[in-house]
N, CA and C atoms as an extended XYZ file, in Angstrom:
246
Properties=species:S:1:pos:R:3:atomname:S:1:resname:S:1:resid:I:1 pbc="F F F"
N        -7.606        0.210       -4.260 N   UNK     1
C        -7.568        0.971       -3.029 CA  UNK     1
C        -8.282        2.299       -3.285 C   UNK     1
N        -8.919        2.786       -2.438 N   UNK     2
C        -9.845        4.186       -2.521 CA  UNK     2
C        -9.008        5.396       -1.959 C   UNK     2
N        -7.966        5.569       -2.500 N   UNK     3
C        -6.713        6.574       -2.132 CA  UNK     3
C        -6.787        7.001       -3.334 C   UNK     3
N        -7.295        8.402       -3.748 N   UNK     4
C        -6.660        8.932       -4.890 CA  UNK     4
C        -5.190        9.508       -4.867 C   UNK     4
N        -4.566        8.575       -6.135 N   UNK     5
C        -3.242        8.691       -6.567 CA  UNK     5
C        -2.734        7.279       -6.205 C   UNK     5
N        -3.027        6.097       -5.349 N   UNK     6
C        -2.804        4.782       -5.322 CA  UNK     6
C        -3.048        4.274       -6.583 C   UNK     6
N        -2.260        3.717       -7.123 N   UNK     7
C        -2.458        2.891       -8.756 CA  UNK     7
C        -2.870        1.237       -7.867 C   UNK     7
N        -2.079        0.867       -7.198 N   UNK     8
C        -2.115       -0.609       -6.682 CA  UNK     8
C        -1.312       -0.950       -5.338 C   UNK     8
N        -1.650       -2.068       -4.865 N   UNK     9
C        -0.766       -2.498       -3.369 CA  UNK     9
C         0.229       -2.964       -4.173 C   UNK     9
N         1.196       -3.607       -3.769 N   UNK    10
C         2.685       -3.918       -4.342 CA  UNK    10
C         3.216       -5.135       -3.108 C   UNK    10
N         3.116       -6.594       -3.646 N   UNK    11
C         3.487       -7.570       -2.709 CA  UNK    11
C         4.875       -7.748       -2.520 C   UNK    11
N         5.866       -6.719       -2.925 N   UNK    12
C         6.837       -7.093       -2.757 CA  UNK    12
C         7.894       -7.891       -4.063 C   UNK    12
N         8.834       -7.856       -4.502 N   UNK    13
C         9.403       -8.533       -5.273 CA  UNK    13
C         9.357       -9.713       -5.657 C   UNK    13
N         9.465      -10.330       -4.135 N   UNK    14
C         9.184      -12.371       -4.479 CA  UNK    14
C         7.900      -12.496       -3.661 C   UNK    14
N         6.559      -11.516       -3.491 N   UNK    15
C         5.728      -11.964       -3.307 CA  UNK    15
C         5.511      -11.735       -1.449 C   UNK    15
N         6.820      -11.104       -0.658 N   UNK    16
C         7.009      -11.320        0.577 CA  UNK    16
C         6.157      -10.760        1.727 C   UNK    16
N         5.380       -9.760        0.739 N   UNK    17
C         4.484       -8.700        1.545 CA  UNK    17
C         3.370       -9.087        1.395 C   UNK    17
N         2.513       -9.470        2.726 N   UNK    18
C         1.122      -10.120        2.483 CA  UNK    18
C         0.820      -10.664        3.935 C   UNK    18
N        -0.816      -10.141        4.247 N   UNK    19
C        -1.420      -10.684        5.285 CA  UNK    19
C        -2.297      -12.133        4.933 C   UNK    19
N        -2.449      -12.896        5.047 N   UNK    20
C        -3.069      -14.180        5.471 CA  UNK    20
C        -4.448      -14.121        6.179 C   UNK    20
N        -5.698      -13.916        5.477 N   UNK    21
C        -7.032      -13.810        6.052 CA  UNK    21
C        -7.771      -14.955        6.041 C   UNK    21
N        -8.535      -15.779        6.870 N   UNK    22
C        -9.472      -16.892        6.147 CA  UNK    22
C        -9.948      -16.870        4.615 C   UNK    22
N        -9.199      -17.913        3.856 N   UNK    23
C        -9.644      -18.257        2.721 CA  UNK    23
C        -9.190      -17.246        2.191 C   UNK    23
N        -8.437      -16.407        2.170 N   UNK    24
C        -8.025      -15.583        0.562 CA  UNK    24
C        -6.152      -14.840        1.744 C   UNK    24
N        -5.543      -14.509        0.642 N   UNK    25
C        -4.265      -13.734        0.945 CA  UNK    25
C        -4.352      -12.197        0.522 C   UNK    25
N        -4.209      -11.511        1.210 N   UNK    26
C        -4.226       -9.672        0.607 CA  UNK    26
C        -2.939       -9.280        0.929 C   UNK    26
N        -2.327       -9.186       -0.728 N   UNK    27
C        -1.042       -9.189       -1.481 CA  UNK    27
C        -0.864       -7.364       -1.269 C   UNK    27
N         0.066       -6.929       -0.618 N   UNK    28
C         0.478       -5.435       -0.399 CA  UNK    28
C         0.732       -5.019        1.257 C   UNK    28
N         0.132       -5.906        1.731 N   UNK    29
C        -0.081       -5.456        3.334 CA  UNK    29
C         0.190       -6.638        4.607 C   UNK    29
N         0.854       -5.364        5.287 N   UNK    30
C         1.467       -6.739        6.374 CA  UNK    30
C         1.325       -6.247        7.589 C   UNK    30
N         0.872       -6.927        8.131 N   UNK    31
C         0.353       -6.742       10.203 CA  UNK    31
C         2.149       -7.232       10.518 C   UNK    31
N         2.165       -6.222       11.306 N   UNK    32
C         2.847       -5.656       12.374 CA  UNK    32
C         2.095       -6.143       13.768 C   UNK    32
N         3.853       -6.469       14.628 N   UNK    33
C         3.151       -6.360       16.337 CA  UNK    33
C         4.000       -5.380       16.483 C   UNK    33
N         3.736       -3.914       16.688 N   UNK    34
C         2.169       -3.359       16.681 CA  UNK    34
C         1.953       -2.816       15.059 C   UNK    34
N         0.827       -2.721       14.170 N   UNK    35
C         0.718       -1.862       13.224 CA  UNK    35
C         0.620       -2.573       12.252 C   UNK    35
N         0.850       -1.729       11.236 N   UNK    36
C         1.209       -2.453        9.772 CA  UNK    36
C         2.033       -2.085        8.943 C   UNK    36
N         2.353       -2.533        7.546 N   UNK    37
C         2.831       -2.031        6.872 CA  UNK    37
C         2.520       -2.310        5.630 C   UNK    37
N         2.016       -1.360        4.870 N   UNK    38
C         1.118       -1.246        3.280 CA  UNK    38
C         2.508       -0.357        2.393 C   UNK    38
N         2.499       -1.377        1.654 N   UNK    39
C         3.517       -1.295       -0.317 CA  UNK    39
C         2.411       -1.107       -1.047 C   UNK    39
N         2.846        0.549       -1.487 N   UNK    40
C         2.097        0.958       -2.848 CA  UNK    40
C         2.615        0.918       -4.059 C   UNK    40
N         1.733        1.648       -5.227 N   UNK    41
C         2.371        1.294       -6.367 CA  UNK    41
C         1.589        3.145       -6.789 C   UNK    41
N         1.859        3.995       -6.821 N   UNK    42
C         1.248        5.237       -6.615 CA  UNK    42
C         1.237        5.586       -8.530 C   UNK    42
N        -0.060        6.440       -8.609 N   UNK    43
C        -0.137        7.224      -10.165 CA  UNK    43
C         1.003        7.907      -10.346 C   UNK    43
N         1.182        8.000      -11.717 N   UNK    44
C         2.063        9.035      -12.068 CA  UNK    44
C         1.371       10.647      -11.505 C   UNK    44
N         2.880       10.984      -11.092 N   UNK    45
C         2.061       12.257      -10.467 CA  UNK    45
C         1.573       12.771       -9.112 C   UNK    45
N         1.712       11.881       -8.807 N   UNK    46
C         1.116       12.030       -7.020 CA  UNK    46
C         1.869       12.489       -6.387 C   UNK    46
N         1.544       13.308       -5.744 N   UNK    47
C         2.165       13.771       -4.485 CA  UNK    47
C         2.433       12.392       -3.727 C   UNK    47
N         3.700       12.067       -3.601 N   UNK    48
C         3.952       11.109       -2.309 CA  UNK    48
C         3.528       11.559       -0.706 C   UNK    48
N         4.033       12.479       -0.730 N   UNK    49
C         3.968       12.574        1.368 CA  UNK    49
C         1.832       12.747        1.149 C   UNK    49
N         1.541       13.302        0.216 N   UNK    50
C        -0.246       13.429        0.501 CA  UNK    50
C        -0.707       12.532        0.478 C   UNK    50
N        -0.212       11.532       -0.917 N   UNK    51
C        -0.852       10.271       -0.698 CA  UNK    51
C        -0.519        9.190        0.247 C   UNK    51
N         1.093        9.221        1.038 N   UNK    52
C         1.349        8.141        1.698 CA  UNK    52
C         0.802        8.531        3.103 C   UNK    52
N         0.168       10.229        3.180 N   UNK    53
C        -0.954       10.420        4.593 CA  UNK    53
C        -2.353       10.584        4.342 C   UNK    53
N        -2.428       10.117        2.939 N   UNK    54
C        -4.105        9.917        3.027 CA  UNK    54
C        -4.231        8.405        3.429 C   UNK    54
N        -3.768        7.337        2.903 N   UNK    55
C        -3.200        6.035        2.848 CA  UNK    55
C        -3.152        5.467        4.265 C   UNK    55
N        -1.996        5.945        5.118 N   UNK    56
C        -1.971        6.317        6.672 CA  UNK    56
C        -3.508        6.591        7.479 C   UNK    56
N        -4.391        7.300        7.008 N   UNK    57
C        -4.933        7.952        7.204 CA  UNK    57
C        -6.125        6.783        7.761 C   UNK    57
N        -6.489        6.179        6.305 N   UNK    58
C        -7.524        5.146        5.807 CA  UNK    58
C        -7.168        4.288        6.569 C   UNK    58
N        -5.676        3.581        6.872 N   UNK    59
C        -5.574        2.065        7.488 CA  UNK    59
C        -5.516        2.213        8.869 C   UNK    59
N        -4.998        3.416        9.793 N   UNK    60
C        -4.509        3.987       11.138 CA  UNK    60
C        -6.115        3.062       11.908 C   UNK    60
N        -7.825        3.402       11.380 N   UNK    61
C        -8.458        3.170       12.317 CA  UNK    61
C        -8.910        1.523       12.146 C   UNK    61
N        -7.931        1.016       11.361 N   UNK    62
C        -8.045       -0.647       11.419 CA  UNK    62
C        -7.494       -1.103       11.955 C   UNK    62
N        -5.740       -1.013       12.309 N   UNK    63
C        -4.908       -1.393       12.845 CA  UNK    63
C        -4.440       -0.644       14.236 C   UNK    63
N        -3.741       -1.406       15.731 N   UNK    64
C        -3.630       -1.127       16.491 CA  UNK    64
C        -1.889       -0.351       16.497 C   UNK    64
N        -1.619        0.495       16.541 N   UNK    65
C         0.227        0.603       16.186 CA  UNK    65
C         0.011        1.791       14.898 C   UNK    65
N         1.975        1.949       14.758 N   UNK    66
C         1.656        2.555       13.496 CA  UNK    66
C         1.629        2.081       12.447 C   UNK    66
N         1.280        3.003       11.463 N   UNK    67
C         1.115        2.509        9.997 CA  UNK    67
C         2.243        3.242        9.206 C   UNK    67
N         3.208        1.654        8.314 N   UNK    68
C         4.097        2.556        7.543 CA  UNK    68
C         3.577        2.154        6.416 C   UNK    68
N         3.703        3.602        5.507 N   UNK    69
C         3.126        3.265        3.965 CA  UNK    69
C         4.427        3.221        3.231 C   UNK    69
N         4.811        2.494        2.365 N   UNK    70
C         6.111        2.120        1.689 CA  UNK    70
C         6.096        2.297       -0.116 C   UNK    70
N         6.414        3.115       -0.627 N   UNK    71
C         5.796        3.613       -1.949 CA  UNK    71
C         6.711        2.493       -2.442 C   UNK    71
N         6.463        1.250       -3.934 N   UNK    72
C         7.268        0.237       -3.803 CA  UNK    72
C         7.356        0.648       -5.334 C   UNK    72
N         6.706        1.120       -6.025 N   UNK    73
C         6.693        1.790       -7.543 CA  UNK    73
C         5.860        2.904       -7.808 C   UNK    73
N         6.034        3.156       -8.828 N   UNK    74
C         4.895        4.242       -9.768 CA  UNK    74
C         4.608        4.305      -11.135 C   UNK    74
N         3.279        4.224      -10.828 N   UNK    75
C         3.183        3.637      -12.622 CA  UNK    75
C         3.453        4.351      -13.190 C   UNK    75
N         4.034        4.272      -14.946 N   UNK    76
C         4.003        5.483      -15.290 CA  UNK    76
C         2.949        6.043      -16.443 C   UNK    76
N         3.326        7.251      -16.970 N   UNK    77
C         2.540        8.067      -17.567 CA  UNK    77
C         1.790        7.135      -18.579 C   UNK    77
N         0.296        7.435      -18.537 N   UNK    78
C        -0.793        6.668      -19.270 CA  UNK    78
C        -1.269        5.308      -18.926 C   UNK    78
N        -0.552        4.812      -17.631 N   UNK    79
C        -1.237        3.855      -17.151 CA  UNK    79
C        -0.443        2.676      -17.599 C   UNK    79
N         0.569        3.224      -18.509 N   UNK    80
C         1.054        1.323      -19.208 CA  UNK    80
C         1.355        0.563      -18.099 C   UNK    80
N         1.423       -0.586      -18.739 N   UNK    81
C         2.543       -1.486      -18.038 CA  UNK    81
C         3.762       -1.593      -17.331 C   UNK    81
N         3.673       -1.786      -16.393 N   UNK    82
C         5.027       -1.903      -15.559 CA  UNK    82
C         6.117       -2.835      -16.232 C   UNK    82
């Protein structure tokens, strides 16, 4: 994702969060009637409310409705492994 401070989308625990496009699935994000709703996985460090309205920001002129951004983890320091 081109959000600085987004590490990754986040599908959810068992996978539950996800739109359905011809030929491929995009794991983090889910259409709403109306809107959407995008699960992040944010850098260590980030400002949450900046990044979950830059985030907002980016998806608002794709989708019709609002946009909720849902912080679902954060990686931590140095990038390891979750």
């Amino acid at each position: 994702m081109a959000v600085p401070g987004v590490a990754d989308l986040h599908g959810g625990v068992l996978g539950e969060v996800a739109t359905y496009l011809p030929g491929r699935r995009v794991s983090g994000v889910k259409l709403l009637e109306p809107g959407a709703s995008v699960h992040v996985v944010l850098t260590w460090g980030a400002a949450v409310a900046t990044t979950t309205a830059a985030v907002r920001e980016v998806v608002r002129p794709l989708v019709p409705g609002p946009v909720h951004v849902v912080v679902e983890d954060v990686e931590p320091p140095g990038g390891a492994p979750r």
